[in-house]
C-alpha positions in Angstrom: -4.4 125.2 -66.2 -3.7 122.9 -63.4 -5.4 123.1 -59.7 -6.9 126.2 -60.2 -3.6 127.6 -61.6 -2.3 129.4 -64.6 0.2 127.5 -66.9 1.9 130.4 -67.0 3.4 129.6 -63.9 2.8 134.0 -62.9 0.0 135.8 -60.9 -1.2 137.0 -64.0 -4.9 139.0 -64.2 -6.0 136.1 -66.8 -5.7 132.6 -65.3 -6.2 129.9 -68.5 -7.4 132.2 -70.9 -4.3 134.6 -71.9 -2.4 133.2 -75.3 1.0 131.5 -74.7 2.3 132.1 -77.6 4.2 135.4 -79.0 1.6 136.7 -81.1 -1.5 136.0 -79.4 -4.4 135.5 -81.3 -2.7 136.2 -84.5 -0.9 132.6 -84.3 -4.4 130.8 -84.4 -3.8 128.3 -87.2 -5.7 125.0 -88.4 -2.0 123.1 -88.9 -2.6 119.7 -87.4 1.2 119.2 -87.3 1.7 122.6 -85.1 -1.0 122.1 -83.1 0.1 118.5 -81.9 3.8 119.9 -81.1 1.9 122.9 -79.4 0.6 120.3 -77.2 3.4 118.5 -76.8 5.2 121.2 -75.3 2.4 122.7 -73.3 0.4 119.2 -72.6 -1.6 121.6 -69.6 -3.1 124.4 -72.1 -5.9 125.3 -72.5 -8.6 125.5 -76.3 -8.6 128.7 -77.6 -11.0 129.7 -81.0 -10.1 132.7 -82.9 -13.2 134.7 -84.0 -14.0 137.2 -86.4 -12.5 136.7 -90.2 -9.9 133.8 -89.1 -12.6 131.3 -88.4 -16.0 132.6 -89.5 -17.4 132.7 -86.5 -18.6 135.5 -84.3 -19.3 134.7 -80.6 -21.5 136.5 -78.3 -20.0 136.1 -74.8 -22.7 135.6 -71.7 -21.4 136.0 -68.4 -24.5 135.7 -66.6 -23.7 136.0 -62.8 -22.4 139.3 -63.8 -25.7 141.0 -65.7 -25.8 139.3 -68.6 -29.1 137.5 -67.1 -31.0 140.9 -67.1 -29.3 142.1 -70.0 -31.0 139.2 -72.0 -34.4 139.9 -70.0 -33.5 143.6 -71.4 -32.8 142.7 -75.1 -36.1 140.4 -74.8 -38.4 143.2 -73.6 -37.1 145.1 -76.6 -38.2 142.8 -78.7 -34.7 141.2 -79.4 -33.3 138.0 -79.2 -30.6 135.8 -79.4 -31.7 132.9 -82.3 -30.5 129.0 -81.1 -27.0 128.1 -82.0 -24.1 126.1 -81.1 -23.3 126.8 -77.6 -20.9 125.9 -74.8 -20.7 126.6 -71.5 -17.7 128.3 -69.6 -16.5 127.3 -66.3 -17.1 130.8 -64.9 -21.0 129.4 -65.6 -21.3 131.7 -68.5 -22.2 131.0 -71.7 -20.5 131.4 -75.4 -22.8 131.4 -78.3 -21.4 130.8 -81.8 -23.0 132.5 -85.0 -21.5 132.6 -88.4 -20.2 136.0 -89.1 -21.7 137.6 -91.8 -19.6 137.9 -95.3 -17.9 140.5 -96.3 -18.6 142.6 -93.0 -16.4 143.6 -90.5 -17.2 142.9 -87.3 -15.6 144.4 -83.8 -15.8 143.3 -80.9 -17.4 145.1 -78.2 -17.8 145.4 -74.2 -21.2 145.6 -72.9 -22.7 146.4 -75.6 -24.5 144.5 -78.5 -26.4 145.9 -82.0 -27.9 149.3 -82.4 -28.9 148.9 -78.6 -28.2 152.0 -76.7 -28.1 151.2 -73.5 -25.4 149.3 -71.8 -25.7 145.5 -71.4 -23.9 144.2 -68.8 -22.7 140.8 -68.8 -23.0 140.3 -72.8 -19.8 140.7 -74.8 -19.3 140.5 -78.8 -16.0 138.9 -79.9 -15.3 139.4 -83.5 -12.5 140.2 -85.7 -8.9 140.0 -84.0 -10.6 138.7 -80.8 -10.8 134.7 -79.7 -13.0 132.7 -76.9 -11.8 130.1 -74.8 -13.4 126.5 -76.0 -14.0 123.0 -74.6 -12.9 121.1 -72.8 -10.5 123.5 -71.1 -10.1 124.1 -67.8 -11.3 127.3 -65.9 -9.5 128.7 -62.6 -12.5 127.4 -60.7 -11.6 124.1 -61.7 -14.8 123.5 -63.7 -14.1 123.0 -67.2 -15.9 124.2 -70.4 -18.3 121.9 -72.4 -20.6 122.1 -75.4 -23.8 122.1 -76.1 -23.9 121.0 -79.9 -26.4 122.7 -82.2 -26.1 124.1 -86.0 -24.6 127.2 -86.2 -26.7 129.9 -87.4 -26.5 133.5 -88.8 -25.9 136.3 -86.6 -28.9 138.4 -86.4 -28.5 141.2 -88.2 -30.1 143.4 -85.1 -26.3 142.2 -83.3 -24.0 144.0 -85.6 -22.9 147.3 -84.2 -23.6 150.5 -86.1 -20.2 152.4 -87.1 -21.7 155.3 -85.2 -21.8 153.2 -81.9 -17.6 152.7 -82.1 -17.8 156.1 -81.8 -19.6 157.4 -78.8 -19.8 161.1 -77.4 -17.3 160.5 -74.5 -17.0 163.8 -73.7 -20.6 164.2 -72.8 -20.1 161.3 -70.8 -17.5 162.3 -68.9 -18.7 165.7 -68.3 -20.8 164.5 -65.2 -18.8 162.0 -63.9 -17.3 162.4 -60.2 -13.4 163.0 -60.0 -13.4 164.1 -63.5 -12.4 167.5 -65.2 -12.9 169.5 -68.0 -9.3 169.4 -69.0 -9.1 165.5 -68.6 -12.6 165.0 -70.2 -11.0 166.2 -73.2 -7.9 164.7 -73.0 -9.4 161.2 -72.7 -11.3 162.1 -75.6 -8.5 162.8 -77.8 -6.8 159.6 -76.7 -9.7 157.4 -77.4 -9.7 158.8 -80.8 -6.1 157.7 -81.4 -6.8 154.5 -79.9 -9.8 153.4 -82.4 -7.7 154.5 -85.7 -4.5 152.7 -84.3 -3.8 149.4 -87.1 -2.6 146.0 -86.6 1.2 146.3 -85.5 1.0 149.2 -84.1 -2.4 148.7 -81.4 -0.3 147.6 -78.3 2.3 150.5 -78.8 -0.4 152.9 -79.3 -2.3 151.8 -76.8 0.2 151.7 -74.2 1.6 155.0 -74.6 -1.9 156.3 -74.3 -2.9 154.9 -71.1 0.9 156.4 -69.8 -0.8 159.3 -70.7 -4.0 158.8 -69.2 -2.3 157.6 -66.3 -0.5 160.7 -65.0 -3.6 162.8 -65.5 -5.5 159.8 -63.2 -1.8 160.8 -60.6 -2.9 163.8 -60.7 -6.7 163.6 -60.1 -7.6 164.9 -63.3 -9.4 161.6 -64.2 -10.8 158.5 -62.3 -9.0 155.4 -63.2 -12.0 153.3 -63.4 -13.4 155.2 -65.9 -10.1 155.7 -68.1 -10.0 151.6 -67.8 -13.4 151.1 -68.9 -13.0 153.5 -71.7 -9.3 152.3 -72.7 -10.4 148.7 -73.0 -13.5 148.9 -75.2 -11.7 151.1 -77.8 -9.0 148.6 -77.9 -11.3 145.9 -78.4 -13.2 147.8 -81.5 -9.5 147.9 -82.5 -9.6 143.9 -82.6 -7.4 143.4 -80.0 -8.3 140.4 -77.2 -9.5 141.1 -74.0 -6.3 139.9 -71.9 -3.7 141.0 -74.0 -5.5 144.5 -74.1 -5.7 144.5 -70.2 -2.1 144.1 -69.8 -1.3 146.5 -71.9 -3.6 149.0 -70.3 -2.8 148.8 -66.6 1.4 148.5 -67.7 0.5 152.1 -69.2 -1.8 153.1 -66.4 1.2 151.9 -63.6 3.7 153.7 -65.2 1.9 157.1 -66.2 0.6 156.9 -62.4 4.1 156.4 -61.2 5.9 159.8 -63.2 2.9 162.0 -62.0 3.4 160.5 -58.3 7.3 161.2 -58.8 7.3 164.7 -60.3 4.7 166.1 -57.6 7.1 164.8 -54.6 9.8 166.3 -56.7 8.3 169.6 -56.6 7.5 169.2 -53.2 10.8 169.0 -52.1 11.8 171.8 -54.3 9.6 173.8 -52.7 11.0 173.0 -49.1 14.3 174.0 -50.5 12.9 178.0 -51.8 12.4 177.0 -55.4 9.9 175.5 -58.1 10.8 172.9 -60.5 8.1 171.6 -61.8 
């Protein structure tokens, strides 16, 4: 990051927090002599921790100008809460709150949601295995830049780990009353969803893309709404332990493109039609 720009030198959709290397997360390593040439070649980059089984750590992400203020108030009044631990805060004024990820547990990451609590919490984010946080002291696109707040780390609470019911939720019952959606693409997102939460490490971005393609040229075609294809798309993906960014790329590529064939084969048909026949 530099001014309130991305090292990347692009308008990407992640400014400072997207990896710069090939393999994203998956090149996190403790190699003191790798790490010094990474920053000799990239002197502008910015901190990033890997979470999950690479480090030990498990971090629940606060953005709190976004909900995650009433979502606390929300996990308080249920009688949970979040136990001191180290800390630091993000330059989007958020906070990241490391705990030790318990052993021998998987843990996924997950959107909006935290625990066995049902409801959706805004604002609060779990990164876990295959995902990674942005650390001090680097830089955030509003030019305010992250910092700690040192405490010992402590356990997760148990009450945070997500039930292996939760990855699983009853999208289609979701869906069913949702504006701009239909029965046929209700159970077509639900079908993709399920491929998207079994996909495996090499083969989560394919997977992933070619499902939102698919996705996509229902959302041409008004079958679905793309907000809610998004939203859906990216918290499988991150069960999967794929990062945030990398996940959101790959979604709205697929999306783009899927949107793009549907919009091309209904003017194709249309002009068919002008001409006395159907082709599509």
């Amino acid at each position: 990051m530099s001014a309130g720009r991305c090292g990347c030198g692009k308008s990407c959709g992640s400014p400072g927090k997207h990896p710069i290397s090939r393999h994203g997360v998956h090149d996190a390593t403790t190699d003191a002599v790798l790490i010094r040439e990474w920053w000799r070649r990239s002197p502008k980059s910015n901190v990033g921790i890997a979470t999950g089984a690479a480090s030990g750590l498990v971090v629940v992400d606060l953005d709190l100008p976004r909900g995650g203020r009433e979502s606390l108030r929300a996990l308080l009044a249920s009688g949970r809460e979040l136990p001191p631990t180290l800390r630091s805060y993000t330059g989007g004024r958020g906070l990241h709150l490391f705990y030790a990820k318990p052993r021998g547990m998987r843990v996924p990451n997950a959107v909006g949601r935290l625990g066995d609590i049902r409801d959706p919490l805004p604002g609060i984010d779990l990164r876990g295995d295959g995902g990674y946080v942005v650390a001090p002291p680097s830089l955030h696109v509003s030019d305010c830049r992250y910092g700690w707040d040192r405490r010992r780390i402590v356990p997760l609470p148990p009450w945070a780990l997500t039930p292996a019911r939760a990855m699983r939720p009853k999208v289609a019952e979701r869906l069913g009353v949702s504006a701009g959606t239909s029965p046929y693409g209700s159970t077509a997102l639900t079908a993709q969803l399920e491929g998207v939460r079994g996909l495996t490490p090499g083969r989560r971005n394919d997977g992933l893309n070619r499902a939102a393609f698919s996705l996509g040229r229902l959302v041409g075609g008004g079958e679905l709404p793309e907000a809610l294809v998004y939203e859906a798309l990216i918290a499988a993906a991150m069960a999967t332990g794929l990062g945030q960014p990398e996940a959101d790329r790959t979604i709205r590529s697929g999306l783009t493109a899927g949107k793009a064939v549907r919009n091309l084969s209904i003017a194709d048909c249309r002009v068919s039609m002008r001409i006395g026949w159907l082709a599509c």
